[in-house]
C-alpha positions in Angstrom: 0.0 0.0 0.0 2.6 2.2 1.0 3.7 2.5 -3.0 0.0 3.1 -4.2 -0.5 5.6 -1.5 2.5 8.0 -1.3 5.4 6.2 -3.3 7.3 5.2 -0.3 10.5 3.3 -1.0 11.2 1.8 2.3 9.8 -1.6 3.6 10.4 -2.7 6.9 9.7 -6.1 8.8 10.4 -6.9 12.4 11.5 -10.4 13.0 9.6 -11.3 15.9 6.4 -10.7 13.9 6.8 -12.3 10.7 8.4 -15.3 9.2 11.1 -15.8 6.8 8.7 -17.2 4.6 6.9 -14.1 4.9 9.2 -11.6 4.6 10.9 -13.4 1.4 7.2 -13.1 0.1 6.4 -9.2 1.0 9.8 -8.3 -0.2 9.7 -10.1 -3.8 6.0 -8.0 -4.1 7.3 -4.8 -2.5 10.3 -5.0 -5.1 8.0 -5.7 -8.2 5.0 -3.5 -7.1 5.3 0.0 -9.5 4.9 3.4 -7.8 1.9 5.3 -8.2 1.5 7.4 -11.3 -1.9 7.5 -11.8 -3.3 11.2 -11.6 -6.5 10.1 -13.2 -9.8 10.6 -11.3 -10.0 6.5 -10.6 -6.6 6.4 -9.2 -7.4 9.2 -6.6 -10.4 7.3 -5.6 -7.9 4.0 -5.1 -5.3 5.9 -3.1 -8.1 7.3 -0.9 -9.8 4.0 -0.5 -5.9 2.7 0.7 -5.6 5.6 2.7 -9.1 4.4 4.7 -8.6 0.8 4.7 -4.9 1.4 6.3 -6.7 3.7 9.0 -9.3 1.3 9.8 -6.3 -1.3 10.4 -4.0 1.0 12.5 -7.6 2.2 14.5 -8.1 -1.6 15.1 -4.7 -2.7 15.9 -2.8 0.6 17.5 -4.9 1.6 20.3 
């Protein structure tokens, strides 16, 4: 999400919380996932629908 939302270009992954597995997973996707470039109407709408799921998880998980 972090990619579609702002173009961030830093993943991090604590050890105590995910596997190997995992993380060899998440980092093969973070390193082929594309940065956002879509200005268009629809891709606003999809960066503000990431923006709301991702507060609903950190409002349901961070309190």
């Amino acid at each position: 999400m972090c990619k579609l939302i702002n173009d961030c270009n830093i993943l991090a992954m604590g050890s105590k919380v995910i596997s190997e597995t995992r993380a060899n997973k998440a980092a093969d996707l973070w390193l082929t996932r594309e940065f956002a470039e879509d200005a268009s109407e629809s891709g606003k709408k999809k960066r503000a629908a990431a923006l709301a799921a991702l507060a609903k998880i950190e409002d349901e998980n961070f309190k």
